[in-house]
C-alpha positions in Angstrom: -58.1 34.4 -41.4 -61.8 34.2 -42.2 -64.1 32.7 -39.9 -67.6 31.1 -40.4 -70.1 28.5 -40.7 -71.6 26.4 -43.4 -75.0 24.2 -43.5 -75.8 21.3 -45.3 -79.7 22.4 -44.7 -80.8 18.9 -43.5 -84.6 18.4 -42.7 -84.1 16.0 -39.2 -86.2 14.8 -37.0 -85.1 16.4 -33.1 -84.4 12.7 -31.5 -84.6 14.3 -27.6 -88.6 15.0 -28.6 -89.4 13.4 -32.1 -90.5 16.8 -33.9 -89.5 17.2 -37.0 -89.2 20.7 -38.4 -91.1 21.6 -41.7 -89.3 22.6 -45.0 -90.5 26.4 -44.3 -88.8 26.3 -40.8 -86.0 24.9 -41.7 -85.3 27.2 -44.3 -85.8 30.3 -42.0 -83.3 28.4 -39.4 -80.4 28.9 -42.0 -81.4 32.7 -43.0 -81.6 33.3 -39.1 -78.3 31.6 -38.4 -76.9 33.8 -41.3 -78.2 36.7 -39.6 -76.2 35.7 -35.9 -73.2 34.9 -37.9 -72.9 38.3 -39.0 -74.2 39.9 -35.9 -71.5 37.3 -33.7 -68.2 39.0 -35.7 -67.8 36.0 -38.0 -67.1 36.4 -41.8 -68.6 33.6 -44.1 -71.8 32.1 -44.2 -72.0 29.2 -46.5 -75.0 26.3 -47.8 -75.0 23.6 -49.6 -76.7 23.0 -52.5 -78.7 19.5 -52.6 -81.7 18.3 -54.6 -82.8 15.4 -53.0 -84.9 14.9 -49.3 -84.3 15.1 -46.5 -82.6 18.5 -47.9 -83.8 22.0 -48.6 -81.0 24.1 -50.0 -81.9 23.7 -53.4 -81.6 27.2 -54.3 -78.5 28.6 -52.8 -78.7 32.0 -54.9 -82.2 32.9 -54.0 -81.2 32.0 -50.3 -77.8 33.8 -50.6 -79.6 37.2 -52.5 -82.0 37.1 -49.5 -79.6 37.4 -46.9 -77.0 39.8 -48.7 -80.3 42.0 -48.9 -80.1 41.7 -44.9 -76.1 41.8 -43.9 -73.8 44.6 -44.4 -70.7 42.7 -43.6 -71.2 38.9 -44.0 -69.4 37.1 -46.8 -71.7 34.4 -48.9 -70.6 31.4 -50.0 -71.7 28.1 -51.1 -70.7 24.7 -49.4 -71.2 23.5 -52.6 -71.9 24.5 -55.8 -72.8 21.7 -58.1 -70.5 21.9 -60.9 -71.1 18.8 -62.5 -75.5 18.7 -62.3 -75.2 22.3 -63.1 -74.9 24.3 -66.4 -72.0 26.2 -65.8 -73.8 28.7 -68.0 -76.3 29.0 -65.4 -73.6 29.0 -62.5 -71.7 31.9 -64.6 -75.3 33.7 -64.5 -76.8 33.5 -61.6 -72.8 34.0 -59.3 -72.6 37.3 -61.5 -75.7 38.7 -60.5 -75.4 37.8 -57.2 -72.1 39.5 -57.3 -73.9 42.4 -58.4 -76.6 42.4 -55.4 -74.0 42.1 -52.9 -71.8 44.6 -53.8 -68.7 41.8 -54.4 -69.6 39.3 -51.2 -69.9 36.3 -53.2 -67.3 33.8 -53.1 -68.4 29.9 -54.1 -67.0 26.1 -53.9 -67.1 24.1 -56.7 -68.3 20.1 -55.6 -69.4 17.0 -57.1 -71.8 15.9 -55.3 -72.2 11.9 -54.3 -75.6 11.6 -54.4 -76.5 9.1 -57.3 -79.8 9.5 -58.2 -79.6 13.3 -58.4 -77.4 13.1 -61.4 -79.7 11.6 -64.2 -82.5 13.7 -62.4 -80.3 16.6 -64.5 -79.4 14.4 -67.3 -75.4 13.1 -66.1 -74.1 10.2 -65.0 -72.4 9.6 -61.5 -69.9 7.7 -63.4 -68.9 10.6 -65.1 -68.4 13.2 -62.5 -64.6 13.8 -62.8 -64.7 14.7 -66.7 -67.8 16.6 -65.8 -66.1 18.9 -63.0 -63.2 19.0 -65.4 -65.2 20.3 -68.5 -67.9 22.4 -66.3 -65.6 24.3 -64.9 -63.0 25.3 -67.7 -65.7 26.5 -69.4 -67.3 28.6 -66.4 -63.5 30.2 -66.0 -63.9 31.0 -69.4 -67.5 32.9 -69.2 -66.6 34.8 -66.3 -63.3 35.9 -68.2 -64.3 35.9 -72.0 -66.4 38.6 -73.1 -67.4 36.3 -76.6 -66.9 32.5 -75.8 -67.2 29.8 -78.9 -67.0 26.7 -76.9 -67.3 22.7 -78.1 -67.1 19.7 -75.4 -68.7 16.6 -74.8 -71.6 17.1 -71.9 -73.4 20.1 -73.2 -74.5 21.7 -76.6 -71.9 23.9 -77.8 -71.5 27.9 -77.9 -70.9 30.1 -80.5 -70.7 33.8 -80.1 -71.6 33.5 -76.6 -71.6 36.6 -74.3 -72.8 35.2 -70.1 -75.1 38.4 -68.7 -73.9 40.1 -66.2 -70.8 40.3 -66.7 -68.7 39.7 -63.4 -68.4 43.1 -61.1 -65.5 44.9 -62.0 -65.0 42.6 -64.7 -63.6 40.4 -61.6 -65.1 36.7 -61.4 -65.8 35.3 -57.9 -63.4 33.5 -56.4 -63.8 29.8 -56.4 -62.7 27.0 -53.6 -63.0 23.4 -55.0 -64.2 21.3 -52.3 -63.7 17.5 -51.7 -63.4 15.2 -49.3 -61.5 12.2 -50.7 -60.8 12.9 -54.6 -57.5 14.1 -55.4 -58.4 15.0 -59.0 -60.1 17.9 -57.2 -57.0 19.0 -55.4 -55.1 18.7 -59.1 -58.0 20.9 -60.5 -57.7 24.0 -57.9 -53.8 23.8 -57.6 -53.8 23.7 -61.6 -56.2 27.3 -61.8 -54.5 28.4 -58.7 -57.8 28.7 -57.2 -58.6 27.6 -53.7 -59.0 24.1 -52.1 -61.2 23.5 -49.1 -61.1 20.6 -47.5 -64.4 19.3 -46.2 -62.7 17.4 -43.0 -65.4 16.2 -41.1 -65.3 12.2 -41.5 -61.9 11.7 -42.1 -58.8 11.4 -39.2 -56.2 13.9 -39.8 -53.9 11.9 -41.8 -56.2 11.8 -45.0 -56.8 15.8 -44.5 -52.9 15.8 -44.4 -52.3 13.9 -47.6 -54.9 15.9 -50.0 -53.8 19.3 -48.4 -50.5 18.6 -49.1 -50.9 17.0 -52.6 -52.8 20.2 -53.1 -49.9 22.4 -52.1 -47.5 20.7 -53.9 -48.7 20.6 -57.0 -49.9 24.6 -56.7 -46.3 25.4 -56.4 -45.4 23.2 -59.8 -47.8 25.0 -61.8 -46.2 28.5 -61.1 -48.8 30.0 -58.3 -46.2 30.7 -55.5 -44.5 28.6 -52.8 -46.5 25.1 -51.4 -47.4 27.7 -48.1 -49.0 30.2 -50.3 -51.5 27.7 -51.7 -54.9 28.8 -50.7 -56.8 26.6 -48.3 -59.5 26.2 -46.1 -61.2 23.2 -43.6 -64.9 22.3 -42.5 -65.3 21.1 -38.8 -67.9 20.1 -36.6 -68.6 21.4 -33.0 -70.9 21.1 -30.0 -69.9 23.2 -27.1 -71.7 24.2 -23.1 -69.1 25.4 -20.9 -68.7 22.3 -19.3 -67.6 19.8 -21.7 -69.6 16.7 -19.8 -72.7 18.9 -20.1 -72.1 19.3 -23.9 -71.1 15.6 -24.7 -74.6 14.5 -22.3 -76.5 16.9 -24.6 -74.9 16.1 -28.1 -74.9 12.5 -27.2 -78.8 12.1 -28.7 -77.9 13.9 -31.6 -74.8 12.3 -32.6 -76.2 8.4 -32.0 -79.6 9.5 -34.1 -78.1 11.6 -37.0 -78.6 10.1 -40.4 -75.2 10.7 -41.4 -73.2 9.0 -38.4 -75.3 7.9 -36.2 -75.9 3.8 -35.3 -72.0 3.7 -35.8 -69.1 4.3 -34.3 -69.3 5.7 -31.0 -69.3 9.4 -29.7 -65.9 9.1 -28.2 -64.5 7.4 -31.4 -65.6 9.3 -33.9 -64.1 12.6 -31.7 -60.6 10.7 -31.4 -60.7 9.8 -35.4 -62.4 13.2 -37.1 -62.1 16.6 -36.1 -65.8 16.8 -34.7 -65.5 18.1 -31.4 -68.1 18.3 -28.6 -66.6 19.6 -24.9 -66.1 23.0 -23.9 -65.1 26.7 -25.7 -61.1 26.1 -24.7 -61.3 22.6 -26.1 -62.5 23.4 -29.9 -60.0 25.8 -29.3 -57.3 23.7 -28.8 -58.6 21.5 -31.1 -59.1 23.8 -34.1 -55.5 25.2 -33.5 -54.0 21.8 -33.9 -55.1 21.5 -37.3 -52.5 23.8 -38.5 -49.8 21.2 -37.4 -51.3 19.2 -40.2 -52.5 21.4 -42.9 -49.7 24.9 -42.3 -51.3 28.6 -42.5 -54.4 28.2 -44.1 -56.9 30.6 -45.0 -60.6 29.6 -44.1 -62.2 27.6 -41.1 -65.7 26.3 -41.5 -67.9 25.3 -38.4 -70.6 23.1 -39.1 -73.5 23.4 -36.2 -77.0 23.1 -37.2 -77.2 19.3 -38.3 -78.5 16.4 -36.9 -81.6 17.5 -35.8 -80.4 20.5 -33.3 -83.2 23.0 -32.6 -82.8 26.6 -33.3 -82.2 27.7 -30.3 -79.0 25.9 -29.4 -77.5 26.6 -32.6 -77.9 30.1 -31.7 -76.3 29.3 -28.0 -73.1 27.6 -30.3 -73.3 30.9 -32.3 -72.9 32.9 -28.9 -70.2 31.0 -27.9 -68.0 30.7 -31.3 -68.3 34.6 -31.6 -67.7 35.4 -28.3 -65.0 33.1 -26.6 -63.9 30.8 -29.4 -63.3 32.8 -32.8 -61.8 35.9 -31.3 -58.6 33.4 -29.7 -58.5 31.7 -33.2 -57.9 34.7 -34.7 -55.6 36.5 -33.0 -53.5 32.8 -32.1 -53.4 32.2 -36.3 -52.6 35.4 -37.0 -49.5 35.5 -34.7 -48.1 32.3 -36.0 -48.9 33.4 -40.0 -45.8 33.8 -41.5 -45.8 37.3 -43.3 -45.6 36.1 -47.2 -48.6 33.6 -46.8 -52.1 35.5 -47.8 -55.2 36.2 -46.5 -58.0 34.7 -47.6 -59.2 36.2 -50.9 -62.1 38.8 -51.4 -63.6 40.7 -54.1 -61.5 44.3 -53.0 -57.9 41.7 -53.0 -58.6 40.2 -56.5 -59.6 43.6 -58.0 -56.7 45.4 -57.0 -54.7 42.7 -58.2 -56.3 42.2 -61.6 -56.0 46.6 -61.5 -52.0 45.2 -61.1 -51.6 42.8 -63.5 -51.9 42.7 -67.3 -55.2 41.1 -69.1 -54.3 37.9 -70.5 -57.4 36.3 -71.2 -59.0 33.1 -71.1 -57.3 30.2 -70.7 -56.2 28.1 -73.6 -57.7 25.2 -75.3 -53.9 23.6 -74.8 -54.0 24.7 -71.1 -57.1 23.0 -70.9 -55.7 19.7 -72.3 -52.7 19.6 -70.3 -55.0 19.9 -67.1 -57.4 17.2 -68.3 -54.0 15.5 -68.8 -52.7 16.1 -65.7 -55.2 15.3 -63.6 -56.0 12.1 -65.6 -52.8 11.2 -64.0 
């Protein structure tokens, strides 16, 4: 099972002193935290891609090329691409050759996005951001797979003769996670291309995690991928953690009433009984994190999300410490005990060539495939 952390690269004001750090500090924060990830013994770093303050991730390839020129080990993602502001053209590009620098540790996760004024800023329409993930991303499968694409839809000018440079590294595309955290159309889309489905789970009480996981899983099994426990899945989560849970909840407390995503709402104590955020001590996130498995099965990727809200440096570093030390090395061994031998590992770049050097070519997918997916998820 693969273990990391993903940052939404928020620009906060610190509400225990009222400093706010600048765009350039916050930008080293994330490399640095990428750095300790890899140094810690986790596997993925991931960012999010926004456009719009208080955010700075706007580049997540440059970011992503400047730390795989610094790691060795560390797999690079994105928490999320996207795929409906972006030309997938652009995506195909830019993932390729960022394929290329990293010698195959690229994965990505296809999003939305929810912000509404970013999508005219790019020339779309909020209203249309199903159809646009829909269309976006067929056509991105088929420039990773298609050496010569002629291509016609309704959101972009059409192709002809089309050949996306680089191609993919070892002619094998990176694999893709569609991410969501309350549209099921999503979940249709990744079980349809058999791709992965990573549930953001950070808002939402377990239930609603429950239902889109296992609408995802079902429906991978109906279109032919393998059995509803071989689906491919992964889960965000939030933590806080000092050794003594009253010291971390007394610490966090600040943070969590302040941020600008939750805070002035529910309480601290709610919102740990309703989401998965979890703020207490090493044994208690794992506990915690452990449990989600009696919701969601064997699943592939787990997510920590720890540098939001305002948190200095320095204590992210201190959660780092801890997740590497006491808290991932239980998860792993604990979920790899109770992984039933036919479920997979988490896909890499090595895994899908040696199965694409296994299977026959078959090409892009069909313009009839394509339909029946619209048509499915229409439904």
């Amino acid at each position: 099972m693969q273990f990391g952390v993903f940052t939404v690269g928020d620009v906060t004001v610190d509400p225990t002193n009222g400093r706010e750090p600048t765009e350039a500090e916050r930008i080293k924060a994330m490399v640095a935290i990428a750095l300790k990830a890899e140094e810690v013994g986790l596997d993925v770093f991931a960012t999010g891609e926004h456009h719009n303050p208080p955010f700075v991730p706007s580049s997540p390839t440059t970011m992503l090329g400047y730390i795989a020129a610094r790691t060795e080990r560390l797999l690079l993602s994105t928490a999320t691409t996207l795929i409906t502001t972006n030309d997938p053209v652009k995506i195909a590009e830019d993932y390729a050759m960022l394929q290329h620098l990293a010698d195959g540790r690229v994965d990505l996760m296809m999003g939305r996005g929810n912000t509404g004024p970013v999508y005219p800023w790019f020339g779309q329409d909020i209203r249309n951001g199903i159809p646009l993930a829909i269309e976006n991303y067929d056509l991105l499968r088929r420039l990773w797979r298609e050496d010569v694409v002629d291509w016609q839809g309704k959101f972009r000018t059409p192709l002809q003769s089309f050949t996306s440079t680089p191609r993919p590294l070892d002619d094998v595309p990176p694999f893709v996670w569609h991410g969501s955290i309350r549209s099921p159309e999503i979940a249709e889309q990744a079980a349809y291309y058999g791709d992965g489905f990573f549930a953001n789970h950070i808002f939402w009480p377990a239930e609603h995690t429950r239902r889109m996981v296992g609408l995802y899983r079902q429906r991978f099994e109906h279109y032919g991928h393998g059995t509803a426990d071989q689906a491919i899945v992964g889960l965000g989560g939030q933590v806080f953690m000092r050794r003594n849970s009253q010291d971390a909840v007394r610490e966090f407390r600040p943070y969590f009433d302040n941020a600008p995503v939750y805070g002035h709402g529910p309480s601290l104590e709610e919102f740990t009984a309703q989401t998965p955020l979890t703020v207490g001590s090493p044994q208690q996130v794992i506990d915690r994190t452990l449990g989600f498995r009696d919701y969601v099965g064997d699943y592939q990727r787990q997510l920590f999300l720890l540098d939001h809200a305002g948190l200095p440096l320095k204590t992210v570093l201190e959660q780092l410490d801890l997740l590497g030390e006491e808290v991932v090395p239980v998860l792993r061994k604990e979920f790899d005990s109770l992984r039933p031998a036919h479920v997979p590992l988490a896909p890499t770049h090595a895994s899908l060539r040696a199965a694409a050097q296994r299977a026959p070519q078959t090409g892009g997918t069909s313009t009839g495939d394509l339909a029946g997916a619209g048509a499915e998820i229409e439904r």
